[in-house]
C-alpha positions in Angstrom: 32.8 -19.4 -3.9 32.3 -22.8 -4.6 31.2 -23.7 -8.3 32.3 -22.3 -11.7 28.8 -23.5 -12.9 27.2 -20.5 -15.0 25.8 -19.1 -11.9 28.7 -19.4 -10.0 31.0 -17.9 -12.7 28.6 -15.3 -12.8 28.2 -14.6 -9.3 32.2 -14.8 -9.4 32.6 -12.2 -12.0 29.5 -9.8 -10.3 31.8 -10.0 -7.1 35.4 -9.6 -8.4 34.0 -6.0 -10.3 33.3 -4.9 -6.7 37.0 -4.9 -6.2 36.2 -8.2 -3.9 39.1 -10.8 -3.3 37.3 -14.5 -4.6 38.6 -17.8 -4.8 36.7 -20.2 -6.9 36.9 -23.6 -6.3 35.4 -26.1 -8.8 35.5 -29.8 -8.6 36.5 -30.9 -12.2 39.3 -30.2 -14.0 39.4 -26.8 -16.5 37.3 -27.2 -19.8 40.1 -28.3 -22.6 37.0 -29.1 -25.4 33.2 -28.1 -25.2 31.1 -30.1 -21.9 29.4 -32.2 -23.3 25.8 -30.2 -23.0 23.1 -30.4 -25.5 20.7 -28.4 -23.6 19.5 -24.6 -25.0 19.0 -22.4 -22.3 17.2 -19.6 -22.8 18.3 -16.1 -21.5 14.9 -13.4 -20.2 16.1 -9.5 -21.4 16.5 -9.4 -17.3 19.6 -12.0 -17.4 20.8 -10.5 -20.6 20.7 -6.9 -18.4 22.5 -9.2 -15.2 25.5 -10.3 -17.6 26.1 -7.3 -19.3 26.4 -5.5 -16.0 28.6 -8.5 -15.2 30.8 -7.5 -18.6 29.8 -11.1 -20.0 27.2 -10.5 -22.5 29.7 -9.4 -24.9 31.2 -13.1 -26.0 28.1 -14.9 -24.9 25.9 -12.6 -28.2 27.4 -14.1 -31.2 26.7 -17.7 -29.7 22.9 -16.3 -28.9 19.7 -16.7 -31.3 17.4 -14.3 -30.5 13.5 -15.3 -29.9 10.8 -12.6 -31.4 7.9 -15.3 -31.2 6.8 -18.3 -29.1 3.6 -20.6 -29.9 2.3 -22.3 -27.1 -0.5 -25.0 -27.8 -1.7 -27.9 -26.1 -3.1 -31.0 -27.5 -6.6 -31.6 -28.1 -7.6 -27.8 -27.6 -8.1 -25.3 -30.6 -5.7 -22.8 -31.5 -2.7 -21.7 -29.8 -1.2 -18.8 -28.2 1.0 -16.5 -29.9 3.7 -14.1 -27.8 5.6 -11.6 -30.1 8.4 -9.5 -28.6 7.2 -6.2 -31.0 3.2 -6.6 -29.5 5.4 -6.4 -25.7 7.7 -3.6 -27.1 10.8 -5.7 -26.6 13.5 -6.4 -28.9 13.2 -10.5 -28.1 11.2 -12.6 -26.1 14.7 -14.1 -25.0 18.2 -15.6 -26.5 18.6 -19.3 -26.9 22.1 -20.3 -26.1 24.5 -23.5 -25.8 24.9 -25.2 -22.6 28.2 -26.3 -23.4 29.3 -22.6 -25.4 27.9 -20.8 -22.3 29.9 -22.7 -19.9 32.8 -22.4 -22.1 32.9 -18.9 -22.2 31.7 -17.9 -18.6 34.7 -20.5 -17.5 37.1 -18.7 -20.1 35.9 -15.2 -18.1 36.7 -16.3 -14.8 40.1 -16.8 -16.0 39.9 -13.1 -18.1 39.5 -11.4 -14.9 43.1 -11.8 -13.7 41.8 -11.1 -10.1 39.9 -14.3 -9.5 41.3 -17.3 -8.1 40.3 -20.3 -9.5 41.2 -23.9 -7.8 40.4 -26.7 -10.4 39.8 -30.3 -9.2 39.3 -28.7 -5.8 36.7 -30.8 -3.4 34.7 -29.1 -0.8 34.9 -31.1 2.5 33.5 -28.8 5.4 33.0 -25.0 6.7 33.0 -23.9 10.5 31.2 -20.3 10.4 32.8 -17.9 13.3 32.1 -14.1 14.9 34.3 -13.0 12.1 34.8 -15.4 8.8 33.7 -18.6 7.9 37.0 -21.3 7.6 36.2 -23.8 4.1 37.9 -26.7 4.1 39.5 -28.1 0.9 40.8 -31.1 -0.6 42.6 -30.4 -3.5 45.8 -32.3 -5.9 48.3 -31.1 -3.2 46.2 -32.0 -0.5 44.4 -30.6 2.2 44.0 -26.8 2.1 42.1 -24.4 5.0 40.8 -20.9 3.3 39.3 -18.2 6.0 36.6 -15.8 4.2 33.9 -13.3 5.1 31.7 -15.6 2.8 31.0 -18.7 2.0 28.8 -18.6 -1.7 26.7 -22.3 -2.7 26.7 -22.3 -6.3 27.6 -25.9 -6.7 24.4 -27.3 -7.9 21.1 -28.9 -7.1 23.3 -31.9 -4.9 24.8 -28.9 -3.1 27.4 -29.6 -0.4 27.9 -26.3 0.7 24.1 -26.6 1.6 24.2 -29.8 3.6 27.3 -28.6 5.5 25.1 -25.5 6.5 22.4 -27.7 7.7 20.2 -26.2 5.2 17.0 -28.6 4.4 15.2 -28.9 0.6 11.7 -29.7 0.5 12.1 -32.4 -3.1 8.8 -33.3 -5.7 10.1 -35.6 -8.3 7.9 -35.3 -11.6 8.7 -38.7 -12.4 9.5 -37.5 -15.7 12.7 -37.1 -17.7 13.6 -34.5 -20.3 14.9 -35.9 -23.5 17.3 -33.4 -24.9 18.4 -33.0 -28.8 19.6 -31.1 -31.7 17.9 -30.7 -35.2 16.9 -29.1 -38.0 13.2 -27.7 -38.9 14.4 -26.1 -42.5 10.3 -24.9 -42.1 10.6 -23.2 -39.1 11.3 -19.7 -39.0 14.3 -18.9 -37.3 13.3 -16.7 -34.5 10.2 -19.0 -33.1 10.5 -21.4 -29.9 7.5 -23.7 -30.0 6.0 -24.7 -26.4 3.5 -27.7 -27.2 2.4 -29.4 -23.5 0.6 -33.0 -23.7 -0.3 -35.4 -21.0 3.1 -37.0 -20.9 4.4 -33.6 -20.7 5.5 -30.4 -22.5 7.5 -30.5 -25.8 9.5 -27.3 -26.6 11.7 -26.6 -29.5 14.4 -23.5 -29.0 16.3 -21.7 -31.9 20.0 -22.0 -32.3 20.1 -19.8 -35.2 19.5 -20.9 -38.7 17.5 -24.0 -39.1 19.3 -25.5 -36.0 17.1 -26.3 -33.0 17.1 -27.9 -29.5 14.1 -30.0 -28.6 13.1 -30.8 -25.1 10.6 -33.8 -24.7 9.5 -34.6 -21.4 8.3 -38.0 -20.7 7.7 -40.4 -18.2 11.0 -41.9 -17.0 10.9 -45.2 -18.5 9.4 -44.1 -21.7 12.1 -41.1 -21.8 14.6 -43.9 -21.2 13.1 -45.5 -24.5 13.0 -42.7 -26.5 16.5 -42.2 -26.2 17.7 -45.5 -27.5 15.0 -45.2 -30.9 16.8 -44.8 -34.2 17.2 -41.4 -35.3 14.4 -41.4 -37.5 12.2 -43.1 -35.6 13.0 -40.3 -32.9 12.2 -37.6 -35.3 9.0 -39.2 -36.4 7.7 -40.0 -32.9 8.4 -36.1 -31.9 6.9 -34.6 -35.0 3.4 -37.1 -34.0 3.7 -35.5 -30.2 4.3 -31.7 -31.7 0.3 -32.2 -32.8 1.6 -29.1 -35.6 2.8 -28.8 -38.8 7.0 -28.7 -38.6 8.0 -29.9 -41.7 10.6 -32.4 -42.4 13.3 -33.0 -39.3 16.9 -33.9 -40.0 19.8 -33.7 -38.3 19.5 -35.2 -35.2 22.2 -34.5 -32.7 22.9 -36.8 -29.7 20.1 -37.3 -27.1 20.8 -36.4 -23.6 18.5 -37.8 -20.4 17.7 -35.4 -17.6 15.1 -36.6 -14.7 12.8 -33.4 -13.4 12.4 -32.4 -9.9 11.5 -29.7 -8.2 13.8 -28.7 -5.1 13.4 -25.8 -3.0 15.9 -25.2 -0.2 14.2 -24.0 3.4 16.6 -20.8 3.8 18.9 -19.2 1.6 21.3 -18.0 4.2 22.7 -19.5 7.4 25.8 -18.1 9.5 28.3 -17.0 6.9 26.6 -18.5 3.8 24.5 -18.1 1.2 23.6 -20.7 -1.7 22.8 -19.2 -5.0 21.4 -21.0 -8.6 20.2 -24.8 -8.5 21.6 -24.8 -4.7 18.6 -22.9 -4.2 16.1 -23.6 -6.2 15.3 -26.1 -9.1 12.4 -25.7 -11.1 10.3 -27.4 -13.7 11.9 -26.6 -17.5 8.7 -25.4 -18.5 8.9 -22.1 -19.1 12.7 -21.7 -19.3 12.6 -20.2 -16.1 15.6 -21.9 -13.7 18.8 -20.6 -15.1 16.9 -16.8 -15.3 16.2 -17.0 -11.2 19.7 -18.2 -10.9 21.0 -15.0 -12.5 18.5 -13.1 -10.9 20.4 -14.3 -7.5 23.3 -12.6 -9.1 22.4 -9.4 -9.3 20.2 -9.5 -6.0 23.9 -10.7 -4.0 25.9 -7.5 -6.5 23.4 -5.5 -4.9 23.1 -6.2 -1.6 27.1 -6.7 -0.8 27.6 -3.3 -2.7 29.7 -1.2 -0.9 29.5 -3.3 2.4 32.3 -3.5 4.7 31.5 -7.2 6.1 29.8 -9.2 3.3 29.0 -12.0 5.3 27.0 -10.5 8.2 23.6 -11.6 9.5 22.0 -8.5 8.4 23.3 -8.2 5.1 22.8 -12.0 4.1 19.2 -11.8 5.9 18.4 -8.9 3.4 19.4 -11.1 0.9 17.5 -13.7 1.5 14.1 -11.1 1.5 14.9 -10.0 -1.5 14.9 -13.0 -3.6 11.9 -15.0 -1.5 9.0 -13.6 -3.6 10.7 -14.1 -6.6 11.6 -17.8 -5.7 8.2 -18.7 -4.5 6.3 -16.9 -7.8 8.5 -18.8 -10.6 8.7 -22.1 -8.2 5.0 -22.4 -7.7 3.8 -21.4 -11.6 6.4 -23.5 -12.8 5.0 -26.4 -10.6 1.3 -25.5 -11.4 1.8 -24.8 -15.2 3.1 -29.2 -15.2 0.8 -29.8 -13.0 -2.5 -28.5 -14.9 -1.3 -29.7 -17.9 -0.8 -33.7 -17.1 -3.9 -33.4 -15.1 -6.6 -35.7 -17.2 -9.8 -34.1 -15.0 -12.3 -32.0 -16.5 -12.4 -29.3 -14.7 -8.6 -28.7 -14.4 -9.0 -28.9 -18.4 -11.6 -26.9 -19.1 -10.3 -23.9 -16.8 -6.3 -24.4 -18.5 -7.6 -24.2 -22.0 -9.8 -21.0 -21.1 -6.8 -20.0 -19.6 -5.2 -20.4 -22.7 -8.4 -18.9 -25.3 -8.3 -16.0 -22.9 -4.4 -15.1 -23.5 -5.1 -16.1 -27.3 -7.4 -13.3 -27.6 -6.5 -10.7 -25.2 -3.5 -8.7 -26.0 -3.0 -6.7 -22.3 -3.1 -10.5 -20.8 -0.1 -11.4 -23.7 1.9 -8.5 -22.4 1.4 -9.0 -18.8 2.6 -12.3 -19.0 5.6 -11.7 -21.6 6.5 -9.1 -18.6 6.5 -11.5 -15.6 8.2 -14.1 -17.4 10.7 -11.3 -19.0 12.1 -11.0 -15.2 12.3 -7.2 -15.8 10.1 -6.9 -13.1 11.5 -8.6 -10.3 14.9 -6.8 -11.3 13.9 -3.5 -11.0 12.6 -4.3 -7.5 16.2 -5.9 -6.9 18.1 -2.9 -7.3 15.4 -0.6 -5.5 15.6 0.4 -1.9 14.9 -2.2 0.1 14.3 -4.4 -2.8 10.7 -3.3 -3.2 8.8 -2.2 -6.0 10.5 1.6 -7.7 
């Protein structure tokens, strides 16, 4: 496995309760103080299902705020969209969660386990897939190091070397945007609400952190991102509440600002001879939507499943199974995460005219509310996961 990423330490931890041997190699050092992560992520009921089955729920709830409600507007158009977790008969929408708490504790798991091999400040150099095992090749403090495995697991990001040593080709859109990335207070906000406002530079979100804390996501154009970053605090806070187009009271509290560019990556196969790539070695999808770190996890449980109870995890048929499973899920969230930022910084008429019926349609129409709430949930697509064959039950 290479990564100890929240994917990988997931996948890691999925794998080890299987009674599986794993070494986990990670390039940096082991966390000593928090990363240093801004970013909320937010956790579908389907990834909180994927980590308790995993046994890492448990520390991850006390750092989680639970979301029961989410407004999603746009600007210019009337009225917004409401989603409520009691109209979808769910406890919460989703759990907002620190980046750098997350990490922290899915790292400190790893370690829990007592059966996972962890190399720190370990480099991958190279693999050379055989009838048999796959041979990784190492470069770590004491020097070069040759591991044989069954399998080979990607979970090293969206730069993914495990992926270009197994030939595997992405097709790449950059948005030409960046995502400014913040914490804050909104004393008037209630608690449990995550706001999703989209504009023609790009979406605005704000995510709860519990209490009056919040992360806010501002996409921008690259340069202007750039700017936005360097403004006084204030100045910051005044130029987000203008682009929020809604009433959020008085903002305090800025945290430091963090500068991510967006792209969407896709890789052309999941699998090749001994190796699978999991998470942002994948897939990486627009932040609209919250929906990248949920399909990673969702890879999770598809690999748990499919390697369950097999005698050679790393043969073709087995990783080609794998690779089934997860395809309609990758296209579905790649392609509306795409469309949803491309509709939205689309100036045309017609493209706005059909977005904000779109939009009046799910304002007024519960069944269409709870539809959506149960796509983007990723129930769903679990369910078909762990079902024969990994079609619908």
């Amino acid at each position: 496995m290479v990564g100890a990423g929240l994917v990988g330490s997931a996948t890691a931890c999925a794998l080890a309760a299987q009674g599986r041997r794993v070494l986990v190699v990670e390039r940096r050092a082991p966390l000593t103080a928090l990363p240093d992560d801004v970013r909320g992520l937010v956790l579908a009921p389907a990834s909180v299902e994927v980590l308790e089955r995993c046994g890492l729920w448990a520390p991850l709830a006390s750092h989680a705020a639970p979301i029961r409600h989410i407004r999603i507007s746009e600007r210019g158009a009337f009225g917004c969209v409401r989603l409520d977790a009691a109209e979808a008969g769910l406890e919460a929408l989703g759990w907002s969660c620190p980046a750098d708490l997350m990490l922290s504790e899915l790292n400190a798991a790893l370690v829990r386990t007592g059966t996972i091999e962890i190399s720190w400040s370990t480099r991958f150099v190279d693999a050379r897939a055989g009838a048999e095992t796959v041979t990784v090749e190492l470069a770590t403090a004491e020097g070069p190091r040759e591991v044989a495995a069954q399998l080979l697991v990607g979970a090293d990001g969206a730069r993914s070397l495990v992926r270009h040593a197994a030939g595997i080709e992405v097709d790449r859109v950059d948005y030409g945007q960046s995502a400014v990335v913040a914490n804050l207070d909104a004393p008037a906000l209630a608690a449990d609400l995550a706001i999703e406002h989209f504009t023609a530079e790009g979406p605005l979100a704000l995510l709860p952190r519990g209490g009056t804390r919040f992360v806010s996501v501002q996409c921008l154009e690259r340069a202007h991102a750039q700017r936005a970053a360097q403004l006084a605090p204030q100045a910051y806070l005044e130029r987000l509440a203008a682009r929020a187009g809604q009433r959020l009271g008085e903002l305090d509290g800025l945290g430091p600002r963090r500068v991510h560019a967006l792209a969407r990556q896709r890789a052309r196969s999941l699998v090749a001879a001994r190796t699978v790539i999991v998470g942002n070695a994948a897939n990486t999808v627009h932040p609209n939507g919250a929906q990248g770190l949920n399909l990673g996890l969702r890879d999770v449980a598809a690999l748990d499943a499919v390697l369950r109870d097999a005698d050679d995890i790393g043969s073709r048929t087995l990783l080609a199974s794998y690779a089934a499973r997860r395809a309609p899920d990758h296209r579905a969230i790649g392609t509306f995460t795409h469309l949803a930022a491309q509709a939205f910084a689309s100036p045309l008429p017609p493209v706005r005219w059909a977005r904000r019926a779109a939009l009046a349609a799910l304002a007024h129409a519960p069944p269409l509310r709870r539809r959506l709430v149960g796509e983007l949930s990723g129930l769903g697509a679990l369910a078909r996961l762990a079902a024969p064959g990994g079609e619908a039950p």
